[in-house]
C-alpha positions, -999 to +999 in steps of 0.1 A: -424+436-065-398+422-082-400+423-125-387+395-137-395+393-178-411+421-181-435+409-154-441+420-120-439+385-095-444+383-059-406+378-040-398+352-030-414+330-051-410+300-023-397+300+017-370+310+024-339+283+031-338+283+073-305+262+062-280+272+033-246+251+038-234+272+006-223+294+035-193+278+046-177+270+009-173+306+002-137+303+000-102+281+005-098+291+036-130+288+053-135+250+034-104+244+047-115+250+084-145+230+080-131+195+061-140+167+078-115+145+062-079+157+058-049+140+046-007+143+053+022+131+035+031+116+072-002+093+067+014+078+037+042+050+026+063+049-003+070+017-022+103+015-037+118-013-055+154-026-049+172-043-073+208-063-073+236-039-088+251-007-082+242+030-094+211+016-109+179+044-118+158+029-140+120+041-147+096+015-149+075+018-176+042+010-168+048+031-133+058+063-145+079+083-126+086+050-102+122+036-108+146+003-102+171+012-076+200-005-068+208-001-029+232+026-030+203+044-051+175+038-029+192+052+003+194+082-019+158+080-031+148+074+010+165+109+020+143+128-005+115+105+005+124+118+040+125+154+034+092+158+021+074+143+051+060+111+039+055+084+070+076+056+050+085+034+030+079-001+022+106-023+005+099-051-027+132-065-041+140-081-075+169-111-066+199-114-083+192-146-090+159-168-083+149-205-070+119-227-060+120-217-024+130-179-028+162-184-006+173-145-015+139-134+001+154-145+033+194-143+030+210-121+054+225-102+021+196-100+003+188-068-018+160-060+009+186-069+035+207-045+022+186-017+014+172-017+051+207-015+062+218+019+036+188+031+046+189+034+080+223+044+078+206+077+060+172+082+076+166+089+110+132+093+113+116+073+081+096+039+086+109+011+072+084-010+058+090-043+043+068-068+025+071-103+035+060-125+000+081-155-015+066-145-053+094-118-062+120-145-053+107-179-062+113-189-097+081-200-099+066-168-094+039-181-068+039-164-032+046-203-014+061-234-015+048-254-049+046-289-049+027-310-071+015-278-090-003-265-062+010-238-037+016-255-002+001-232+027+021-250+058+056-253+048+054-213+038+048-204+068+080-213+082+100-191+050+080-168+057+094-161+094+126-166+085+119-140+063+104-118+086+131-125+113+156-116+085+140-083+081+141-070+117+180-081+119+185-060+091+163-030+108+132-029+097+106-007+118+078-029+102+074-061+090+042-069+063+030-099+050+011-101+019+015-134+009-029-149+021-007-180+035-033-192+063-020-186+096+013-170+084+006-143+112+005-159+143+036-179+130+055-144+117+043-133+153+059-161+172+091-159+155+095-125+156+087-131+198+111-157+196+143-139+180+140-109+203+115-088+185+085-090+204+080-052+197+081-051+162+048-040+147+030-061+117+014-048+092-008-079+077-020-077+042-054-092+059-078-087+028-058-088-005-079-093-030-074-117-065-074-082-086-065-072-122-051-038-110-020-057-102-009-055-136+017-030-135+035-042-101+041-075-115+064-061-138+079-036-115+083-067-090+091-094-120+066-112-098+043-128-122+032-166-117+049-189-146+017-211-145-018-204-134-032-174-110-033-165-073-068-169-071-060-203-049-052-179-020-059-141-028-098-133-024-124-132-044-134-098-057-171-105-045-166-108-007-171-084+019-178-107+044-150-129+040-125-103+044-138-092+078-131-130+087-096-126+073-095-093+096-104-113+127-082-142+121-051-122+119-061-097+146-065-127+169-029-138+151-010-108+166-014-083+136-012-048+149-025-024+116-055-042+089-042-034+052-071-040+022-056-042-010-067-031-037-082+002-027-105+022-049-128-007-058-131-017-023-140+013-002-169-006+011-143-032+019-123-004+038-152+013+056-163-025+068-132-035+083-124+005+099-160-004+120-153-038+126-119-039+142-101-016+172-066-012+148-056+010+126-064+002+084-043+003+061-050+010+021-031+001-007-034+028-035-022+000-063+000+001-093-031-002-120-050+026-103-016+049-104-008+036-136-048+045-149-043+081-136-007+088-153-018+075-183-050+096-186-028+127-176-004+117-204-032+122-224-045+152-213-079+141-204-080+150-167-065+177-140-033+150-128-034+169-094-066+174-084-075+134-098-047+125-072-059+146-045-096+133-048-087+097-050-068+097-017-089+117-002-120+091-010-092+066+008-085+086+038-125+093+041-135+054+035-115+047+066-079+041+059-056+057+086-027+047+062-022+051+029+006+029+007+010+050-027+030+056-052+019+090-056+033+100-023+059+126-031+037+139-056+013+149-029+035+156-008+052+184-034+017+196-030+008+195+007 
C-alpha cells in the first residue's frame, strides 16, 4: 500500500512497462553509444570565397563570421580549414572584372584558378571543391549564355567545360556544377574524359531548387541576376518528383555524388533521392539558413551551438553523406 494524498492506493496503479527506452539516455556517454546518426567535420565542405587583390579579409555581412579572401588569404584560411578536420572545401570567386560570357570563370588566371593553385601548394590532404556556374562572372548575373533576354541552355554547356577543364588544370580534386544547364553533365563529363581527367569526380548540383534562402550568398557571390529570376532553370520549390528525374538524368550523365540544395526545407527531397539512387548525396546547408541561425544567436533567442548541432544532424539523418556548410569550423571547434 502505497499513500499517496493522504490515501492509501493499490501500487501500481497500471502494468508495468515490459519496455522503458528511458534506459539507454541515462547519460552522455551511454547516448553516445547508442546514436544512430553521427556526424564528423571530415563529412563536411567549407565554402570560401575568393576575390581579386592581395591581403584581402573582409567579413561579409549578411554571413557572419564568413570573409572575402584574396588568394594569398584563402591558402591561409585552407590550412586552418585543414587542421580542424573538415573534408573540404569548395571554391566561388568574385572576378576582377566581368562580361556577358563570364570569360574570368574559365581563364587559366582566374581567381579560382589561382586559389586552387595556393592552395594546394599548402594542403596536402584537403579536397578541393569547385563550383562550376557562369552567374558570379557574367555581367549579367544569369548562370548561361543570354540572348534575346532569355538564358540559352546549349551554348553554356560548352563554357561550362571549359570551365570545368580549367579547374582540374589548376588542381581541383572535384569539379561541381550548379548551374541546372540541361545536359551540362554528360558534356562536363566528356570534356573532362577528353583533357585527361577521366578520374576526376563530379559533384552535380542535380536538384537545386528556385529558393529565397539564397539571399545572403548572392551578396557574398555578387551573383545576383540584373533582370528577372532563375526560376527559368532552378526548380520549383513544389517538386519531389521532378528532382528524382534530375537525379537520374545526371547519374546516367556521369555524376558520381547527388547534391540537393537547399537543405532544411527539403529533407524529404534528401531522404527521396538517398533511396532512389546507389551514390553518395550531398546537402547544401545554405547561406539564408546560416544566416537565420546567426542572427537569432545575435539576439540571444536560442543556444547558437546546440541549434547548429541539431540542424546538421536532421541533414546527416535525412540522408546526406555530405554536408556543404558554412558552419563547418564551428562544429568542428566542437567535435
Amino acid at each position: 500500500m502505497t499513500p499517496l494524498g493522504g490515501r492509501d492506493l493499490e501500487w501500481p496503479l497500471m502494468s508495468y512497462p515490459d519496455e522503458r527506452p528511458r534506459r539507454l539516455r541515462k547519460s552522455e556517454r551511454l547516448r553516445a553509444m547508442v546514436r544512430e546518426t553521427t556526424l564528423t567535420p571530415a563529412s563536411l565542405i567549407y565554402p570560401l570565397f575568393v576575390t581579386a587583390g592581395n591581403g584581402i579579409r573582409r567579413e561579409i555581412p549578411s554571413l557572419p563570421d564568413c570573409y572575402h579572401l584574396s588568394v594569398d588569404q584563402v591558402a591561409r584560411e585552407a590550412e586552418v580549414v585543414e587542421k580542424l578536420g573538415i573534408g573540404g572545401v569548395i571554391l566561388f570567386g568574385l572576378p576582377s572584372a566581368k562580361d556577358p560570357v563570364g570569360s574570368e570563370g574559365y581563364a587559366d588566371d582566374g581567381v579560382v584558378q589561382q586559389a586552387i593553385r595556393a592552395i594546394r601548394s599548402v594542403c596536402k590532404e584537403l579536397l578541393v571543391v569547385t563550383d562550376v556556374c557562369l552567374c558570379e562572372y557574367t555581367s549579367h548575373g544569369h548562370c548561361g549564355v543570354v540572348e534575346q533576354g532569355e538564358v540559352q541552355n546549349d551554348p553554356t554547356l560548352e563554357l561550362l567545360s571549359r570551365m570545368a577543364v580549367s579547374h582540374a588544370k589548376a588542381g581541383a580534386h572535384v569539379v561541381a556544377p550548379s548551374d541546372m544547364m540541361d545536359g551540362r553533365v554528360g558534356a562536363i563529363r566528356d570534356a573532362l574524359d577528353a583533357a585527361g581527367f577521366a578520374g576526376l569526380p563530379i559533384l552535380s548540383y542535380a536538384a537545386k531548387y528556385a529558393s529565397a534562402f539564397y539571399g545572403p550568398f548572392r551578396e557574398a557571390a555578387d551573383s545576383a541576376p540584373q533582370f528577372g529570376d532563375r526560376r527559368g532553370y532552378q526548380m520549383d520549390p513544389g517538386n519531389v518528383r521532378e528532382a528524382l528525374r534530375e537525379v537520374r538524368l545526371d547519374v546516367e550523365e556521369g555524376a558520381d555524388i547527388l547534391m540537393v540544395k537547399p537543405a532544411l526545407p527539403y529533407l524529404d527531397v534528401i531522404r527521396a533521392v538517398k533511396e532512389s539512387v546507389d551514390r553518395p548525396v550531398a546537402a547544401y546547408n545554405v547561406s539564408g539558413e546560416y544566416a537565420m541561425v546567426k542572427a537569432a544567436a545575435a539576439k540571444g533567442w536560442i543556444d547558437e551551438e546546440r541549434m547548429m548541432r541539431e540542424i546538421l544532424t536532421s541533414i546527416r539523418r535525412a540522408g546526406a553523406d555530405v554536408i556543404l556548410t558554412y558552419h563547418a569550423k564551428d562544429f568542428a571547434r566542437r567535435a
